[in-house]
C-alpha positions as CSV (number, residue, x, y, z in Angstrom):
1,X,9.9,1.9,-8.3
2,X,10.0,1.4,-12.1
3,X,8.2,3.5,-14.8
4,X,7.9,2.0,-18.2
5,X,9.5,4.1,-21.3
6,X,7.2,3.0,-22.9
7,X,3.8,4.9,-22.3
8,X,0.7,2.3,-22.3
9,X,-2.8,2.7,-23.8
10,X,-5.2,2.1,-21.1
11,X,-9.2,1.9,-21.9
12,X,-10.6,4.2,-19.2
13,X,-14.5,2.9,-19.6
14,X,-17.1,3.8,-17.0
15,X,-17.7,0.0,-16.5
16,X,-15.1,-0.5,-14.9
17,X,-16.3,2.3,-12.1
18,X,-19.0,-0.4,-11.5
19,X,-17.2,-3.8,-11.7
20,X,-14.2,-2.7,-9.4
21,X,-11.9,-5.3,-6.6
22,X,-13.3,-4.2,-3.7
23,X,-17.2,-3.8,-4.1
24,X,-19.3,-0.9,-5.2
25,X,-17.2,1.9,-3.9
26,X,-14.2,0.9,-3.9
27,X,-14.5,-0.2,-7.9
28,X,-15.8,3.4,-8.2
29,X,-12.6,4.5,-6.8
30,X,-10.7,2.6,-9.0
31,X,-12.8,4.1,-12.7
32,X,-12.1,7.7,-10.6
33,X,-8.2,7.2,-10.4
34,X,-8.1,5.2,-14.2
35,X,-9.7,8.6,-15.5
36,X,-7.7,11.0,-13.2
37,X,-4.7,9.7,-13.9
38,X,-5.3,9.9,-18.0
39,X,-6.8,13.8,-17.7
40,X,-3.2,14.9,-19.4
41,X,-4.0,12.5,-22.2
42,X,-4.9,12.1,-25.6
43,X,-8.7,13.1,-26.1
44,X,-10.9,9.7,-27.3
45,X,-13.7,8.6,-28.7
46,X,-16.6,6.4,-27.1
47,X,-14.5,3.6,-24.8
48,X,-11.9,6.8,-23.5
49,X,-8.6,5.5,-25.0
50,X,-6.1,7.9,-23.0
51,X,-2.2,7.4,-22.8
52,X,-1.7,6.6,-18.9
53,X,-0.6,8.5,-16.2
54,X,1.8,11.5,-16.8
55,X,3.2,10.2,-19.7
56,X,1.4,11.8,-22.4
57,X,3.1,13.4,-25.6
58,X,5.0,15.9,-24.8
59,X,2.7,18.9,-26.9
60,X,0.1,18.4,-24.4
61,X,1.9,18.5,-21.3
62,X,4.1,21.6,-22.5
63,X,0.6,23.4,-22.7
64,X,1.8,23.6,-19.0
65,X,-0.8,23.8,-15.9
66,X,-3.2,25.8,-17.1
67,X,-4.1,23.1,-20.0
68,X,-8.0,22.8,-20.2
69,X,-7.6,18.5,-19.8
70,X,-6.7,18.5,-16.1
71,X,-10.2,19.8,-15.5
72,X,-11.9,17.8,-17.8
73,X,-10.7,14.8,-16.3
74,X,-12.2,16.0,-12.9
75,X,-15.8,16.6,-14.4
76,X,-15.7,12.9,-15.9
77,X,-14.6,11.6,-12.6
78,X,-17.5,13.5,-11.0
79,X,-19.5,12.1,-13.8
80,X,-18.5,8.7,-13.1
81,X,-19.5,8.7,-9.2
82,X,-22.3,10.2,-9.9
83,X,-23.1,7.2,-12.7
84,X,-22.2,4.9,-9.6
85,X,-23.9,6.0,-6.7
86,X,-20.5,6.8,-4.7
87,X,-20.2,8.5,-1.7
88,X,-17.0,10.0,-2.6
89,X,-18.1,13.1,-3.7
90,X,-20.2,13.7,-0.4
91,X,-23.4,15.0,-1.9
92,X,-25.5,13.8,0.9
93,X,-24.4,16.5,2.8
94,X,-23.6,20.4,1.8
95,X,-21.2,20.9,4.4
96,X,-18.9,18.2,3.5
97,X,-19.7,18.1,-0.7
98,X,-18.2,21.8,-0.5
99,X,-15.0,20.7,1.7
100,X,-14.9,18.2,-0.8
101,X,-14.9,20.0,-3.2
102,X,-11.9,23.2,-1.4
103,X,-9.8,20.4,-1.3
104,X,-10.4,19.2,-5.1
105,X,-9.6,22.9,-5.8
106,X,-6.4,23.5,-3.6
107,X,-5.6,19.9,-5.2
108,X,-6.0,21.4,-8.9
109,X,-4.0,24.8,-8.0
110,X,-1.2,23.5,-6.0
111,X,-0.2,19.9,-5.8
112,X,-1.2,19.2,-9.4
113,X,0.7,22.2,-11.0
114,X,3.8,21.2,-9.2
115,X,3.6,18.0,-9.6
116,X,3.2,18.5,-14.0
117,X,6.2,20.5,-14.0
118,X,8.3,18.1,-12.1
119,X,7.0,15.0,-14.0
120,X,7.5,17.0,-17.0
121,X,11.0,17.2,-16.2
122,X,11.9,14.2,-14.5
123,X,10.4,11.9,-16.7
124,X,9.1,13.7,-20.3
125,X,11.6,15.9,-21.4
126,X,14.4,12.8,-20.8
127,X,12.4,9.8,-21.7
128,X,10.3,11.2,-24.6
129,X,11.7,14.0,-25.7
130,X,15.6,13.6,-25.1
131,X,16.3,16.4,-23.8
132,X,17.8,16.9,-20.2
133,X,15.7,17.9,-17.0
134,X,15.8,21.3,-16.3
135,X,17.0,21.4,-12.8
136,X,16.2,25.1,-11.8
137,X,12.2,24.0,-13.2
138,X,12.4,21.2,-10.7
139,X,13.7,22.9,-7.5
140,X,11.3,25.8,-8.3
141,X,8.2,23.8,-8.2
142,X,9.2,21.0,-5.6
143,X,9.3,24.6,-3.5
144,X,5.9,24.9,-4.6
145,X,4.9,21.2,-3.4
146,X,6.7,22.0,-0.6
147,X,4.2,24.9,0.3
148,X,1.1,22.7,-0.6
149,X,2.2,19.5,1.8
150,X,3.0,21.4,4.7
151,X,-1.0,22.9,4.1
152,X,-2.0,19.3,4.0
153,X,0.3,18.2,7.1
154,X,-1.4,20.5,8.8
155,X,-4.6,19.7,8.0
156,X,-4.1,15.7,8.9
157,X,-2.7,16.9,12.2
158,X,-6.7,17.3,12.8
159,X,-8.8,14.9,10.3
160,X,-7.7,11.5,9.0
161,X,-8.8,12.4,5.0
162,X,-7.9,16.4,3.7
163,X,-11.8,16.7,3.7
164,X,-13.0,15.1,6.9
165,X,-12.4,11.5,8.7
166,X,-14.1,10.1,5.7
167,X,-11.8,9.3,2.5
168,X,-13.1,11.4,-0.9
169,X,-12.6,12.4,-4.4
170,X,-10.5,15.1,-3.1
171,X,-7.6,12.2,-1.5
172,X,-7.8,10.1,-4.2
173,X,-7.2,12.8,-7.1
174,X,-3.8,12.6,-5.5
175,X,-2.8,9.3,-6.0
176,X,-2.1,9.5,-10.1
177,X,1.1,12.2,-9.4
178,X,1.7,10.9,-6.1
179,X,2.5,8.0,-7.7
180,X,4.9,9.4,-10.3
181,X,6.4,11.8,-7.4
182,X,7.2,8.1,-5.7
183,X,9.1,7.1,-8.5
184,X,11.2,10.7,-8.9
185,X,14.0,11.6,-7.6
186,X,12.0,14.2,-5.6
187,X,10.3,11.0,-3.4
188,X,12.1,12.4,0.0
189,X,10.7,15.6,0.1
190,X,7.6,13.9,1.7
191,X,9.9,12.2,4.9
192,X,9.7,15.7,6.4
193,X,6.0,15.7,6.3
194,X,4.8,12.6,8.0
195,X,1.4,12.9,7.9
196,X,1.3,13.2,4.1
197,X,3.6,10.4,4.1
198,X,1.3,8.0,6.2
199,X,-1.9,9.3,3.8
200,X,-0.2,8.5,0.7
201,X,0.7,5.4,1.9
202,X,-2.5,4.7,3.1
203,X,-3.9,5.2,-0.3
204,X,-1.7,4.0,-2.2
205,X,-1.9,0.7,-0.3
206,X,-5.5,0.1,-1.6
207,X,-6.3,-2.7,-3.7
208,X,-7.9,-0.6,-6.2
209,X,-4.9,1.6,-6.6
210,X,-2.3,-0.8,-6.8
211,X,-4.7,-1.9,-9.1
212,X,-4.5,1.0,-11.5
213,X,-1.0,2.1,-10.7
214,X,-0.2,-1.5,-12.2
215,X,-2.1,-0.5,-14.9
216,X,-0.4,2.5,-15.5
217,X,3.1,1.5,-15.3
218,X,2.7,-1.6,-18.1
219,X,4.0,-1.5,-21.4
């Protein structure tokens, strides 16, 4: 898999939340991952105008995890479900909206600060900033990933989606850094967790994703 040096401007609009591929939800899914995947970006105005992915410049993402835009993002995508009638965030039913959103949380603390440190490295600090990966930085945090997917294996051993045999907010916030940890040098860290493996796939085989990964990877 190939990532553009060149990071792309990508109009993240809530329009296109209801004017997806694949019908109501599925566009939904697909204005979810668009503003996701931007959360490390450059703020906007009006029409959200955010550099793509986890490419952003490299000020904002050396803020480091605990940067304020990561969870941003996740209240616009909430926004954006809400705006579109989704299911995705569960709210029908208490039970499952608060599994929904564990699993949003255990995304946001573990998986997501991993994954921006090893992005950072892999891809940042030598395509934007040229400078050389940190290697020590890397194996630290793909320890940390490490910790987080054998959670997850765990938990598909016994549900199909991390929140319940029904796909959610909380499987697609993945797919932006799963993405990028496809395209890393840290890819085969997820052939001893099978289960992941099979989920991401899963996902990232939707029409909508491949959709917005495209998206994300042109220049």
């Amino acid at each position: 898999m190939q990532l553009s040096v060149q990071p792309p401007l990508l109009t993240c609009a809530v329009d296109l939340g209801i004017h997806g591929d694949g019908g109501e939800s599925e566009g939904v899914r697909a204005g979810e991952i668009h503003l996701r995947g931007a959360g490390a970006g450059v703020p906007g105005r009006g029409r959200r105008r955010v550099r793509a992915g986890a490419r952003p410049p490299p000020r904002r993402r050396a803020q480091g995890p605990r940067a304020s835009r990561p969870h941003q993002s996740r209240a616009i995508s909430r926004y954006v479900l809400r705006k579109g009638a989704s299911d995705l965030l569960r709210e029908n039913s208490l039970a499952e909206s608060a599994t929904v959103d564990a699993w949003l949380e255990a995304e946001s603390h573990n998986f997501d600060r991993a994954m921006s440190a090893i992005t950072f490295q892999c891809f940042v600090v030598p395509m934007f900033m040229g400078g050389t990966t940190d290697h020590k930085i890397v194996e630290e945090n793909l320890e940390k990933l490490k910790a987080a997917l054998g959670v997850y294996e765990e938990r598909l051993t016994r549900f199909k989606y991390l929140a319940g045999d029904f796909i959610s907010l909380a499987d697609l916030s993945h797919c932006p850094m799963a993405h990028y940890l496809l395209a890393s040098p840290c890819a085969s860290v997820l052939d001893a967790y099978p289960r992941v493996k099979d989920w991401v796939d899963g996902m990232m085989d939707r029409p909508s994703v491949k959709k917005v990964m495209e998206l994300m990877d042109a220049s």
